[in-house]
BAVORO-29358 format. One record per residue (C-alpha): residue number from 1; x, y, z. Coordinates in pm, whole numbers. Each point is the difference from the previous one (the first is absolute). Example, Ala and Ser with C-alpha at 12.3 -4.5 7.8 and 13.67 -1.06 7.14 Angstrom:
{tornu->1&px->1230&py->-450&pz->780};
{tornu->2&px->137&py->344&pz->-66};
! end
This chain:
{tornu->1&px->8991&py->4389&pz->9170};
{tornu->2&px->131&py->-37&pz->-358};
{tornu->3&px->337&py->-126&pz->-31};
{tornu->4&px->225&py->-9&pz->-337};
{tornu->5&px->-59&py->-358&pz->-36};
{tornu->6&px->-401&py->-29&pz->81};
{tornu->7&px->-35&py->302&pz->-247};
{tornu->8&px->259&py->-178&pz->-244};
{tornu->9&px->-226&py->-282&pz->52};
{tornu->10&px->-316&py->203&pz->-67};
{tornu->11&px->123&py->101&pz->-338};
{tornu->12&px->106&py->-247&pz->-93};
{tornu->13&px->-149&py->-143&pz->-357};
{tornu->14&px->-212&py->402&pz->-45};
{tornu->15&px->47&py->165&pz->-285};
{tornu->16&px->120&py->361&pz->23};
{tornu->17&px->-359&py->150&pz->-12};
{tornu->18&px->-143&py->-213&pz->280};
{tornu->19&px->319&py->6&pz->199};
{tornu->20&px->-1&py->384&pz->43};
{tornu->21&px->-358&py->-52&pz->73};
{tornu->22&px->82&py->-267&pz->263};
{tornu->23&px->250&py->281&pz->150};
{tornu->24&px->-207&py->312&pz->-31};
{tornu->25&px->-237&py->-195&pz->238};
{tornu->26&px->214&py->-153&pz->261};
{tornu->27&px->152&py->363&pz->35};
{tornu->28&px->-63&py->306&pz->123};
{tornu->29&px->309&py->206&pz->-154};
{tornu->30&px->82&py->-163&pz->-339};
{tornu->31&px->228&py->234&pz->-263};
{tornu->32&px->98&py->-53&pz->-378};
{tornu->33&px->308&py->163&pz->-102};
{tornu->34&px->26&py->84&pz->-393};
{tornu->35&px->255&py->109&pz->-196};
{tornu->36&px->-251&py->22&pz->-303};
{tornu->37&px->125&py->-306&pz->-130};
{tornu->38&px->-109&py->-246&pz->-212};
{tornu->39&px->-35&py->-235&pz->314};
{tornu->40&px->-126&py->265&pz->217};
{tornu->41&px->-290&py->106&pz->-288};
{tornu->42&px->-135&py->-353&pz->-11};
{tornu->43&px->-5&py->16&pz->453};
{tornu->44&px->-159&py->339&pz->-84};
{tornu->45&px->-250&py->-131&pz->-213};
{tornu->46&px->-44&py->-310&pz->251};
{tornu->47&px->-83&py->229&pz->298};
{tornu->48&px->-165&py->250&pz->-195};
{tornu->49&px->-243&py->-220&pz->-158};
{tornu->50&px->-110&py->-206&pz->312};
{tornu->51&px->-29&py->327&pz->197};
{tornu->52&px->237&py->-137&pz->237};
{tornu->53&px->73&py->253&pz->317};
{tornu->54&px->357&py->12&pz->-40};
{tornu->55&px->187&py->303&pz->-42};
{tornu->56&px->204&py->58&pz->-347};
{tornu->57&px->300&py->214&pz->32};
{tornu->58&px->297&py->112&pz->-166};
{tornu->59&px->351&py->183&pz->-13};
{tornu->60&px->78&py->338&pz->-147};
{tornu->61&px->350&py->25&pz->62};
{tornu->62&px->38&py->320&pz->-222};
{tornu->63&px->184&py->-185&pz->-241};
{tornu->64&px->-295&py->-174&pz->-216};
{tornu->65&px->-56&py->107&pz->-380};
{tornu->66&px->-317&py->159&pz->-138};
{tornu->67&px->-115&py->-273&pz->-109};
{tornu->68&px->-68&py->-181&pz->343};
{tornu->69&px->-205&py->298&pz->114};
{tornu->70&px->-235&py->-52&pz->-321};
{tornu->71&px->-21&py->-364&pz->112};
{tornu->72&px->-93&py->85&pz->380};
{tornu->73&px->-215&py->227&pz->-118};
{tornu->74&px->-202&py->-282&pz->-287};
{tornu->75&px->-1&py->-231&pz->267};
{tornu->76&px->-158&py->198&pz->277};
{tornu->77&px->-276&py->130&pz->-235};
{tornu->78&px->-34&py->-369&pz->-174};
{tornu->79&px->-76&py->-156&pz->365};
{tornu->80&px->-168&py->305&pz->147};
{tornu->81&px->221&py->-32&pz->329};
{tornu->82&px->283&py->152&pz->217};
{tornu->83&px->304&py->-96&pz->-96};
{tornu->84&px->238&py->138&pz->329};
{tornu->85&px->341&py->171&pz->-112};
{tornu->86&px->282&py->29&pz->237};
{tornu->87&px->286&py->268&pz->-60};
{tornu->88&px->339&py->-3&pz->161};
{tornu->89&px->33&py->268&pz->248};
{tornu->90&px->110&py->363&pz->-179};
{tornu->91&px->195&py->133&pz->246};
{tornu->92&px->238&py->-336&pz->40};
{tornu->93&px->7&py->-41&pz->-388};
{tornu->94&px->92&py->382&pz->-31};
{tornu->95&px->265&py->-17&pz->229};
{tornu->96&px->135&py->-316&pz->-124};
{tornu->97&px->-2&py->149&pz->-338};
{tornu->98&px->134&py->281&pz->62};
{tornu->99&px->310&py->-156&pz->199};
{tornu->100&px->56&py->-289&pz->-322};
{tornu->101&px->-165&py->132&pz->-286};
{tornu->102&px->-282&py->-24&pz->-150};
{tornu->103&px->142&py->-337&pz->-200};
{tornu->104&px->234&py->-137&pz->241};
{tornu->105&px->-201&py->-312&pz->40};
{tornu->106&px->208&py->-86&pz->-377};
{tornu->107&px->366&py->56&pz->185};
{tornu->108&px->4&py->-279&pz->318};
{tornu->109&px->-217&py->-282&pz->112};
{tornu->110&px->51&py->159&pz->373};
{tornu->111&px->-172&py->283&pz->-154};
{tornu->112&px->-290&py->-236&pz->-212};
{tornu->113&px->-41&py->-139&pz->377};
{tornu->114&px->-89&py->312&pz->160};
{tornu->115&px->-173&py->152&pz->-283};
{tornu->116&px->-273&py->-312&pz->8};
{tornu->117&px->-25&py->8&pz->304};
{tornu->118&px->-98&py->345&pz->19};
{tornu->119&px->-253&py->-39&pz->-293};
{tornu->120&px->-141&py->-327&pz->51};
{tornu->121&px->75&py->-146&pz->290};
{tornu->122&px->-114&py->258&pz->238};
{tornu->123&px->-318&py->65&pz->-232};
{tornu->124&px->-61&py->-379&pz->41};
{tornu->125&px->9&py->-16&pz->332};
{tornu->126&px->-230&py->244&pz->81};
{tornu->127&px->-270&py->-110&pz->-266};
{tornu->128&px->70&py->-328&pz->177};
{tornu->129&px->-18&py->158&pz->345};
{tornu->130&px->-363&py->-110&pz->92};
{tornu->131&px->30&py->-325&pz->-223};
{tornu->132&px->-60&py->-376&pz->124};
{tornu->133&px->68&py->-164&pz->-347};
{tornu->134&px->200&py->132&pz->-282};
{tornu->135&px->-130&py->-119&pz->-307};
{tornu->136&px->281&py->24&pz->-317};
{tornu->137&px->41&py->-42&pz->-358};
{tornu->138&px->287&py->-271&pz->11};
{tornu->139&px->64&py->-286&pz->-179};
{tornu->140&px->237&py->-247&pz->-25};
{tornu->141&px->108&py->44&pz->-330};
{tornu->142&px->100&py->413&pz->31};
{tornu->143&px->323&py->-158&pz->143};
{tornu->144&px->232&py->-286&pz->140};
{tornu->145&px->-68&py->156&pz->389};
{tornu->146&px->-345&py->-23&pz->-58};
{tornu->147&px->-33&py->-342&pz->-113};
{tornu->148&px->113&py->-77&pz->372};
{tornu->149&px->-322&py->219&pz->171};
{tornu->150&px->-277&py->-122&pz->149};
{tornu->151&px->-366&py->59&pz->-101};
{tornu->152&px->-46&py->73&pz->386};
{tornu->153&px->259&py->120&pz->182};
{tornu->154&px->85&py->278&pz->343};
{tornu->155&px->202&py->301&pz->-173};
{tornu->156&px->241&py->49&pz->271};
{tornu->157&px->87&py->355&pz->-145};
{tornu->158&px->-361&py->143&pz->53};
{tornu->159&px->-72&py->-217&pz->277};
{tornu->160&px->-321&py->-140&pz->-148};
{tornu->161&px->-164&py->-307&pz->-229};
{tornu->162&px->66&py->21&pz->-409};
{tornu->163&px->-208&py->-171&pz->-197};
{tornu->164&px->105&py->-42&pz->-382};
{tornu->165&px->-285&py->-136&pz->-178};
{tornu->166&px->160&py->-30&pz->-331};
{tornu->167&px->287&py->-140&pz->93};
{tornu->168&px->1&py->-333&pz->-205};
{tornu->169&px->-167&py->133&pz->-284};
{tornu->170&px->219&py->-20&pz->-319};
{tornu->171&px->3&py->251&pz->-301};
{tornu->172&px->-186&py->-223&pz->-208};
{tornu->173&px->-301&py->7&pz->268};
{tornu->174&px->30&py->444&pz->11};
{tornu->175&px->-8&py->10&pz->-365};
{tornu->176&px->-308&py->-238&pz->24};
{tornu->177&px->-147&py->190&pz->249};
{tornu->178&px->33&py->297&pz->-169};
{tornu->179&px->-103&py->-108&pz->-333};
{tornu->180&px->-362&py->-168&pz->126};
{tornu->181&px->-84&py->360&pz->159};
{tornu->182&px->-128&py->170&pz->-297};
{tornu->183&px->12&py->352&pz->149};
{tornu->184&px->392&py->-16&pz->-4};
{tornu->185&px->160&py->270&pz->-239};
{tornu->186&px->218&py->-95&pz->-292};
{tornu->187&px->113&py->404&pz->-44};
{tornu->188&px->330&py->-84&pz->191};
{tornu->189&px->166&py->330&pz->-188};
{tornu->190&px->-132&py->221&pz->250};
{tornu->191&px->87&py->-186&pz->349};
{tornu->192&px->278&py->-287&pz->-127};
{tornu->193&px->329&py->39&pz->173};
{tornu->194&px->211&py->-99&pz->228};
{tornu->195&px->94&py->257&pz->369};
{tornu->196&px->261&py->-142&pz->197};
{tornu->197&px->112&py->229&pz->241};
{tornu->198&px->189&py->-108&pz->403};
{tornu->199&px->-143&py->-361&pz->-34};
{tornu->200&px->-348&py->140&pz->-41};
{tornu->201&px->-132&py->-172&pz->-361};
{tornu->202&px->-286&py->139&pz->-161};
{tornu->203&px->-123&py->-174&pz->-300};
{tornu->204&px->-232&py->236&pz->-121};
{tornu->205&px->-231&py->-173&pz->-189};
{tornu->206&px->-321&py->53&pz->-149};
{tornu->207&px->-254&py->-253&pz->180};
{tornu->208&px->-396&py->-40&pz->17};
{tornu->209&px->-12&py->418&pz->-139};
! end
């Protein structure tokens, strides 16, 4: 029976490659969640490349810009696998909509609140539904909350084990990363910007294409 700290102890010292390796093993259920970011590209490329058996999803919330469709799209055909997309329910965001507006996510942060969780959240948790690990794109240097997380730790919002392999990786390391993969697209004027829309960032950003 794994616990947080035997599989905190597990990982411990593995690299990001042979850590999602470690967990695509141990279990059954395992899920990636991207946002098409630059952090969630390099997992991509990670799972992709190892052929690990763990499901890669993500979040239309309705909202997203043209160009994050043409990324989905490069990186689906670039790995040759699913990559699982999880709307919002139409119904709830038609009614919700049609009670606020279509922007009234801009006029309250009650209203951000129920708007994200009516895009995302709900999306999330069924994409996470069947899930035993929840494998993100976080680090510790996207923020000052994040600095505090765990690489291991139980998400007591979905009620299962998150795993956050790049957690301690700085930017320096990324742009490394990036830079010693020599399939990685300098053409940034197509799929360069930034979507932030209800707490749901998408860099969109143009990674092994």
């Amino acid at each position: 029976m794994h616990t947080i700290a035997s599989i905190t102890h597990e990982l411990s010292g593995l690299p990001a490659d042979q850590g999602l390796a470690w967990v695509s093993r141990q279990f059954k259920n395992v899920a990636f969640s991207s946002a098409l970011g630059e952090e969630d590209q390099i997992i991509t490329h990670l799972i992709s490349t190892q052929h690990l058996p763990i499901e890669i999803f993500t979040l239309d919330t309705g909202r997203l810009f043209a160009e994050s469709y043409d990324l989905l799209d490069l990186t689906r055909k670039k790995y040759q696998r699913p990559i699982t997309t999880y709307f919002p329910d139409s119904t709830t965001v038609e009614a919700w909509i049609n009670a606020n507006g279509i922007n009234a996510f801009y006029d309250s942060v009650e209203n951000r609140k129920e708007c994200c969780n009516i895009r995302k959240v709900q999306p999330l948790r069924r994409a996470l539904a069947k899930a035993d690990v929840w494998v993100t794109g976080l680090r510790g240097q996207q923020s000052a909350n994040r600095q505090q997380m765990a690489r291991v730790e139980w998400d007591h919002q979905m009620n299962l084990i998150k795993y956050n392999p790049l957690l301690e990786w700085t930017d320096e390391e990324m742009r490394h990363f990036i830079s010693h993969h020599q399939n990685i697209s300098t053409d940034h004027r197509r799929v360069d910007r930034i979507v932030d829309f209800d707490f749901f960032l998408v860099r969109v950003f143009q990674l092994f294409l």
